[in-house]
C-alpha atoms as a printed R data frame, in Angstrom:
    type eleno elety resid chain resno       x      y       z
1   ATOM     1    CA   UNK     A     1   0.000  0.000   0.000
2   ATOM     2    CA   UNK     A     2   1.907  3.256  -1.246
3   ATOM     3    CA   UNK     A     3   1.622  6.360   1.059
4   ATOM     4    CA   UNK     A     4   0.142  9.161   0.359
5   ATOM     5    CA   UNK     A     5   0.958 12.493  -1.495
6   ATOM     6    CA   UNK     A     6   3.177 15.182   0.944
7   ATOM     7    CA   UNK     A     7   0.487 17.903   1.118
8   ATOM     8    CA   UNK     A     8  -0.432 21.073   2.384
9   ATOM     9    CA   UNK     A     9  -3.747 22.655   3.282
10  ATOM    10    CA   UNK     A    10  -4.699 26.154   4.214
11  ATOM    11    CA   UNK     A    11  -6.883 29.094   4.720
12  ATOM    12    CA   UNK     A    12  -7.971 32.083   7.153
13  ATOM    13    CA   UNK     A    13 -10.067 32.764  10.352
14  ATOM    14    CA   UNK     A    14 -11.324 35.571  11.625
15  ATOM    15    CA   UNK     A    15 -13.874 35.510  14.770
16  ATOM    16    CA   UNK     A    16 -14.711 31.757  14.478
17  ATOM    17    CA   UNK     A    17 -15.347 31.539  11.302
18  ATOM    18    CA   UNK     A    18 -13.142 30.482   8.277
19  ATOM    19    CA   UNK     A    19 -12.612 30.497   4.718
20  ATOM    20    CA   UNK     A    20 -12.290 27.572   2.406
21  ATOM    21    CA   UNK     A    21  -9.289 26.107   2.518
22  ATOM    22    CA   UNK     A    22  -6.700 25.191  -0.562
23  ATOM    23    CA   UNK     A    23  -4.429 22.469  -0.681
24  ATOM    24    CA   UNK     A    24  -1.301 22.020  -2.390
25  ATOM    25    CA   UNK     A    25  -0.214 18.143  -3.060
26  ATOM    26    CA   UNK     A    26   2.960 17.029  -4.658
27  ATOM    27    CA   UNK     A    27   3.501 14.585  -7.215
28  ATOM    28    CA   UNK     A    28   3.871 11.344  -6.002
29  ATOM    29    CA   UNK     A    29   6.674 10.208  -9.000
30  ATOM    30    CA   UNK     A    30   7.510 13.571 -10.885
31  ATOM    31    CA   UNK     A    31   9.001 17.016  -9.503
32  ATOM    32    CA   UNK     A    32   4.829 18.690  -9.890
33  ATOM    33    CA   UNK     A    33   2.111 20.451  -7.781
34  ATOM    34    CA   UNK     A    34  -1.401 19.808  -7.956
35  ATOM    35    CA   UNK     A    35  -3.685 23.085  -6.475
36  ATOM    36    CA   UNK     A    36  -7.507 22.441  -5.296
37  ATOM    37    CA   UNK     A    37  -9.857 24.708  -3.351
38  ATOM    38    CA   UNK     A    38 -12.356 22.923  -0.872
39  ATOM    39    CA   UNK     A    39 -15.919 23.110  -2.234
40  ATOM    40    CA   UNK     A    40 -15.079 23.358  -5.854
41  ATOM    41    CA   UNK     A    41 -16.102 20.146  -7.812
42  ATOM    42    CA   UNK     A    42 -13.015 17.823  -8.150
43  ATOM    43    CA   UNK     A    43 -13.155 18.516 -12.235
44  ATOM    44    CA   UNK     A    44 -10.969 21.927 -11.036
45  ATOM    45    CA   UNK     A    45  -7.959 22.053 -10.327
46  ATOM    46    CA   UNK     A    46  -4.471 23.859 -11.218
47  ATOM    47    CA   UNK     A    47  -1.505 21.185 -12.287
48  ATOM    48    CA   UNK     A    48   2.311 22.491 -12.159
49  ATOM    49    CA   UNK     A    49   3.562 20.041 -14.425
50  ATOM    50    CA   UNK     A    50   7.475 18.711 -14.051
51  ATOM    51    CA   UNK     A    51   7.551 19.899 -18.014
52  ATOM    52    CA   UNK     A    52   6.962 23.544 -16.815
53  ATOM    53    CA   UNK     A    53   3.779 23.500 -19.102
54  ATOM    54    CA   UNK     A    54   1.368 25.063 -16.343
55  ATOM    55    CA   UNK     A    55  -2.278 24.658 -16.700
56  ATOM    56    CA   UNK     A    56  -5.941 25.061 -15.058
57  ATOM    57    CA   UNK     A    57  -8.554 22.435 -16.204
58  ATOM    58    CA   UNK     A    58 -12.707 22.751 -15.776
59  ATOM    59    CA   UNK     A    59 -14.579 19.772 -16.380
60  ATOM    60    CA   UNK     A    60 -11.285 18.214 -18.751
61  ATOM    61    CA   UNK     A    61 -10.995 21.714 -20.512
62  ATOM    62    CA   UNK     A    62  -7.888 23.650 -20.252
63  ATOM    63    CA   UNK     A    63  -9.110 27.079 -19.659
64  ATOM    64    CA   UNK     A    64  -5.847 28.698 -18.531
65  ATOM    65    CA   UNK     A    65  -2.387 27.768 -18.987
66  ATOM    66    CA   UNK     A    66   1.160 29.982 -18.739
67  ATOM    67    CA   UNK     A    67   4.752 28.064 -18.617
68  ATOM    68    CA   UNK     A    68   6.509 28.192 -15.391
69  ATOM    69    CA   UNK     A    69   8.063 31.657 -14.228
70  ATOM    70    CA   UNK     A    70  11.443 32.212 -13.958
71  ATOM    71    CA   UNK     A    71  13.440 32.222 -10.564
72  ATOM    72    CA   UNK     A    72  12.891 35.020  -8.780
73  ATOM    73    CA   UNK     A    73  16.135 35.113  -6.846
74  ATOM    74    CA   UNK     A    74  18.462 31.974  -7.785
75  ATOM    75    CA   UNK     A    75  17.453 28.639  -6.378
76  ATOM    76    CA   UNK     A    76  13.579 30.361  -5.715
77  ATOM    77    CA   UNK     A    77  10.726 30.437  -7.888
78  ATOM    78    CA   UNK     A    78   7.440 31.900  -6.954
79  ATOM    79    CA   UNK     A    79   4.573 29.518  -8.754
80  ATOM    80    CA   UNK     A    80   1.864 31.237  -7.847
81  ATOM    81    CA   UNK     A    81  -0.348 32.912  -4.835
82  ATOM    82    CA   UNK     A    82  -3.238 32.478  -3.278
83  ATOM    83    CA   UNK     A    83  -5.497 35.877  -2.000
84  ATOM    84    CA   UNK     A    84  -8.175 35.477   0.780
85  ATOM    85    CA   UNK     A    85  -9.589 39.162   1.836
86  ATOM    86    CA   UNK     A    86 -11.187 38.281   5.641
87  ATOM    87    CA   UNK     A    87 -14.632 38.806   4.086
88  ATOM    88    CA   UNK     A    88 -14.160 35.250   2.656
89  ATOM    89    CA   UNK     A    89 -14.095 33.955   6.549
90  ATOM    90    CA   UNK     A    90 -17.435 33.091   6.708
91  ATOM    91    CA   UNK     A    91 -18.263 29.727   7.292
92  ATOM    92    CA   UNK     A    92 -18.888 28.497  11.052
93  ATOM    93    CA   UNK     A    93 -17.288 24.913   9.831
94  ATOM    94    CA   UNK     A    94 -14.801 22.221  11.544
95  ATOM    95    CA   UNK     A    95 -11.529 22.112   9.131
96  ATOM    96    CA   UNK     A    96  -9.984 19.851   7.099
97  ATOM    97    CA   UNK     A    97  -7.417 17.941   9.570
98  ATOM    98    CA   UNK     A    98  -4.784 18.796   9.182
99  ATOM    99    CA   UNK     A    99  -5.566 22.266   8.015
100 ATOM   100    CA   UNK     A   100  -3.519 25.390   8.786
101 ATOM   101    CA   UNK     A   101  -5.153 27.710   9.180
102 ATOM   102    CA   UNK     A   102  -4.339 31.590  10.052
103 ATOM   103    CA   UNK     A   103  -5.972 33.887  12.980
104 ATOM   104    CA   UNK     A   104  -6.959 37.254  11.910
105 ATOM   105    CA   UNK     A   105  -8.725 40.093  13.289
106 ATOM   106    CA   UNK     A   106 -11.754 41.251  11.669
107 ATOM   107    CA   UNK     A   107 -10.101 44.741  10.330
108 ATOM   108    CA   UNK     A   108  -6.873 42.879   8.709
109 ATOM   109    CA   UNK     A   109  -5.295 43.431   5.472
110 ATOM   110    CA   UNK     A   110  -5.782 40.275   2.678
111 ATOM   111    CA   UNK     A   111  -3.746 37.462   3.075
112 ATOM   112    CA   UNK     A   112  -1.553 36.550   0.271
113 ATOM   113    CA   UNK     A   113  -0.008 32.527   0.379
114 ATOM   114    CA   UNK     A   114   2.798 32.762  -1.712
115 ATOM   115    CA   UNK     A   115   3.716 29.500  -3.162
116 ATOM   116    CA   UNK     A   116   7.396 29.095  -3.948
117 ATOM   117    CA   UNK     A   117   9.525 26.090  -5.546
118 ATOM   118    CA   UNK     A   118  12.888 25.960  -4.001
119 ATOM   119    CA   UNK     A   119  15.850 24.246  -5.530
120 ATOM   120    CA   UNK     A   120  18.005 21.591  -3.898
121 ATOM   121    CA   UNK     A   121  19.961 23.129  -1.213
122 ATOM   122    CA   UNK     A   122  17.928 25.940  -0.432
123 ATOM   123    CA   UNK     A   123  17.781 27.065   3.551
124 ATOM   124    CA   UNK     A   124  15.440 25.173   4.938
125 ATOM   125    CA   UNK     A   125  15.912 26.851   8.535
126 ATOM   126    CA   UNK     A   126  14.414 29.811   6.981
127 ATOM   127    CA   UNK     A   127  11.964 30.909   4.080
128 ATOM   128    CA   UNK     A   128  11.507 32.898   1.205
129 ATOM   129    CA   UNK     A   129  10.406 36.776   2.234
130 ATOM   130    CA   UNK     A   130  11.211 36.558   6.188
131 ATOM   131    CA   UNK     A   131  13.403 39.335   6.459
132 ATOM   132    CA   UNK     A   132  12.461 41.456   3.435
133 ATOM   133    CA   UNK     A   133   8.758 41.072   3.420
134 ATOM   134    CA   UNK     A   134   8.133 39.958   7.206
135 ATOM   135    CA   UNK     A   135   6.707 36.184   5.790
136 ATOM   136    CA   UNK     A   136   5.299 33.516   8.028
137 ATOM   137    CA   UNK     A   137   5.674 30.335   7.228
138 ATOM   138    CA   UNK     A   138   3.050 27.968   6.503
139 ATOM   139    CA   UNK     A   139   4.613 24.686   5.781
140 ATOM   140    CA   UNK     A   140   6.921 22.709   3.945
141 ATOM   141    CA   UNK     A   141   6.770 19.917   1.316
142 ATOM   142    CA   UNK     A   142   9.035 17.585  -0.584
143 ATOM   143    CA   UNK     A   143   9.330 17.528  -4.309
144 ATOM   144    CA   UNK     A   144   9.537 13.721  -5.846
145 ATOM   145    CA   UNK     A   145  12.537 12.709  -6.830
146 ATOM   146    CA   UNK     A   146  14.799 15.050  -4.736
147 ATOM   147    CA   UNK     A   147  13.698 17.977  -6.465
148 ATOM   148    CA   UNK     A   148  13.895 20.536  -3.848
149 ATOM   149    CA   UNK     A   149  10.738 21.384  -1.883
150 ATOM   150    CA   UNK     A   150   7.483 23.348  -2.209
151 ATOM   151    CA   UNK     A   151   7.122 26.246   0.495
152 ATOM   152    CA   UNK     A   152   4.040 28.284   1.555
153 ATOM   153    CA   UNK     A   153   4.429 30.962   3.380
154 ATOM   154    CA   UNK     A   154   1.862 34.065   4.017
155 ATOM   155    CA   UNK     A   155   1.950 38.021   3.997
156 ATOM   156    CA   UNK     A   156  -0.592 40.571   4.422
157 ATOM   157    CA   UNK     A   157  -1.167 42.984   1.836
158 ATOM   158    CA   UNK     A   158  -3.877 45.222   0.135
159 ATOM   159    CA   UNK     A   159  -5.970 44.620  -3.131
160 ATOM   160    CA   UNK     A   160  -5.466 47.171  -5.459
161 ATOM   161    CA   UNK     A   161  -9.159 47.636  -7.257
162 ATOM   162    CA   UNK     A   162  -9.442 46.419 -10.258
163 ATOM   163    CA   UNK     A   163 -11.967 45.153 -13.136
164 ATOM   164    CA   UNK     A   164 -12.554 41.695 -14.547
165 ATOM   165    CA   UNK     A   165 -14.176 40.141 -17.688
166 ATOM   166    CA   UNK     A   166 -15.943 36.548 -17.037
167 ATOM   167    CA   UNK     A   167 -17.473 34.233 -19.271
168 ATOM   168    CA   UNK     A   168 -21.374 34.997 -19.130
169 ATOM   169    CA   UNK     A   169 -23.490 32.192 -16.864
170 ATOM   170    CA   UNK     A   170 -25.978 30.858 -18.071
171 ATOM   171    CA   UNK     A   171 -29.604 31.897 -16.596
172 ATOM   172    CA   UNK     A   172 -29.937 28.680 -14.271
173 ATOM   173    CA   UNK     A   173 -26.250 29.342 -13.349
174 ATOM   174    CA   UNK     A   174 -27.175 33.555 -13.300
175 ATOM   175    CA   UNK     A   175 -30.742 32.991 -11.094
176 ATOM   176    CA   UNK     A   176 -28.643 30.630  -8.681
177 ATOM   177    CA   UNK     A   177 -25.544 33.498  -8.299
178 ATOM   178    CA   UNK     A   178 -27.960 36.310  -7.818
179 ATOM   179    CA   UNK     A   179 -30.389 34.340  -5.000
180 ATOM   180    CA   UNK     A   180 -27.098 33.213  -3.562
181 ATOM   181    CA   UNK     A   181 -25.177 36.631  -3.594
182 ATOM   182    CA   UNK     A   182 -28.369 38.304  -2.418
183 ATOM   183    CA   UNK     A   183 -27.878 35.934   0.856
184 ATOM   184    CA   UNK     A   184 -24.290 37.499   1.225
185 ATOM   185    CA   UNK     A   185 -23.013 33.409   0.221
186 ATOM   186    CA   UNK     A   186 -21.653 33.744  -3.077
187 ATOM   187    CA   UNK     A   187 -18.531 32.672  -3.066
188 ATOM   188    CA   UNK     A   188 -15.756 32.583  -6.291
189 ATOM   189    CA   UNK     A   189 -12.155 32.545  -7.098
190 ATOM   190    CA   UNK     A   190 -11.268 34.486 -10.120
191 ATOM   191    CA   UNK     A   191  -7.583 34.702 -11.957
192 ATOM   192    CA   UNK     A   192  -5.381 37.760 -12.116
193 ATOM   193    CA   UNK     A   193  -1.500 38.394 -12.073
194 ATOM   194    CA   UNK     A   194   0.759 40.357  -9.901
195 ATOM   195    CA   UNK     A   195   2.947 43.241 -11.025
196 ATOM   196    CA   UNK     A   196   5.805 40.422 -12.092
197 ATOM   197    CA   UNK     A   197   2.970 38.281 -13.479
198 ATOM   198    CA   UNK     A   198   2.973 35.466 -11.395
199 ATOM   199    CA   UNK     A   199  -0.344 33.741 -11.324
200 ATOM   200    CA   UNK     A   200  -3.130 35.192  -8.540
201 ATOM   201    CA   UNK     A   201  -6.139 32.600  -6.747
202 ATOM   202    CA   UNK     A   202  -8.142 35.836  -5.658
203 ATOM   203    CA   UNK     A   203 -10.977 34.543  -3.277
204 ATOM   204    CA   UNK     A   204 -13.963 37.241  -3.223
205 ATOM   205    CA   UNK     A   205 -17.427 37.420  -1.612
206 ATOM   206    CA   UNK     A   206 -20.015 38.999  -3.131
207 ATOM   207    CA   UNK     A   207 -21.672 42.306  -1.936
208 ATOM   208    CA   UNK     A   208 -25.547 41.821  -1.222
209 ATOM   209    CA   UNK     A   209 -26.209 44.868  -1.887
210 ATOM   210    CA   UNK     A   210 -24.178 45.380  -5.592
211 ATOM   211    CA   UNK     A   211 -26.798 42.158  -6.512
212 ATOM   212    CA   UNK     A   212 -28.795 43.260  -9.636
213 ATOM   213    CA   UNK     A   213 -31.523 41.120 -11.046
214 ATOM   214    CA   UNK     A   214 -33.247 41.717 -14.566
């Protein structure tokens, strides 16, 4: 019986309540990451393929893929990170085991999980961003094949307002968003990039009262 997959699994809490969480898994026989959010149907999910072919899948169609960035600082690459605003906290829910997940106070900046790829050799008694962005670290997992190690580790930062265009719903999928939203429920990730274009998870909440119906 073969163990399984090194993982990691994470999220916020503010006030007793928490996000989703996401979890990063590594390959079990190839230097990859697999990404999955909690509560999204197990058709989505980001891979981080050994090739450096990157891709996001929906239902067995790629809908976004970007090759892998380039090191940052030598020996580090940052693959991607993860956004949770504390708005997002909002489910009164027992976590994953296992989970990891991060106290806030209600009035906190957004937390940003920054998920890095570190070469063989890197300093594993520290972690990308401690000194120079004040980092915490999350956790720690092995690459297959003594590849180096996949590191998460989490900042707080603001979300600079911005505009996105998604792929219209249909009206069963609209109806269910708006009675949803109207609830204060609705809960999404969409995709953006950073200033150095490394891939963004932004988790939002939808505003009651910005719900429009007609």
């Amino acid at each position: 019986m073969t163990s399984a997959s090194p993982a990691l699994q994470f999220g916020i809490q503010v006030g007793g309540q928490r996000s989703y969480t996401w979890r990063i898994r590594s390959g079990a026989k190839d230097p990859e990451l697999f990404v999955e959010r909690e509560n999204l149907p197990p058709t989505v999910h980001l891979s981080l393929h050994a090739s450096g072919q990157w891709h996001m899948k929906v239902r067995r169609r790629r809908v976004h893929q970007w090759p892998k960035p380039a090191e940052i600082t030598p020996g580090y690459t940052r693959a991607l990170a993860i956004v949770q605003p504390v708005t997002v906290a909002m489910f009164a829910l027992p976590a994953p085991a296992g989970a990891h997940l991060l106290e806030l106070p209600a009035d906190a900046e957004s937390t940003a999980f920054d998920v890095w790829i570190e070469r063989p050799g890197a300093d594993l008694q520290s972690w990308p961003g401690r000194n120079a962005d004040g980092t915490v670290l999350v956790g720690r997992i092995p690459l297959a094949g003594g590849a180096g190690t996949c590191c998460v580790v989490s900042r707080q930062t603001a979300i600079t307002p911005g505009s996105a265009t998604l792929e219209r719903p249909t009206d069963q999928q609209l109806t269910w968003m708006q009675d949803t939203a109207a609830k204060g429920r609705l809960y999404c990730t969409i995709i953006g990039d950073l200033d150095d274009k490394t891939l963004v998870l932004l988790d939002l909440r939808a505003d009651p009262s910005l719900v429009r119906r007609g």
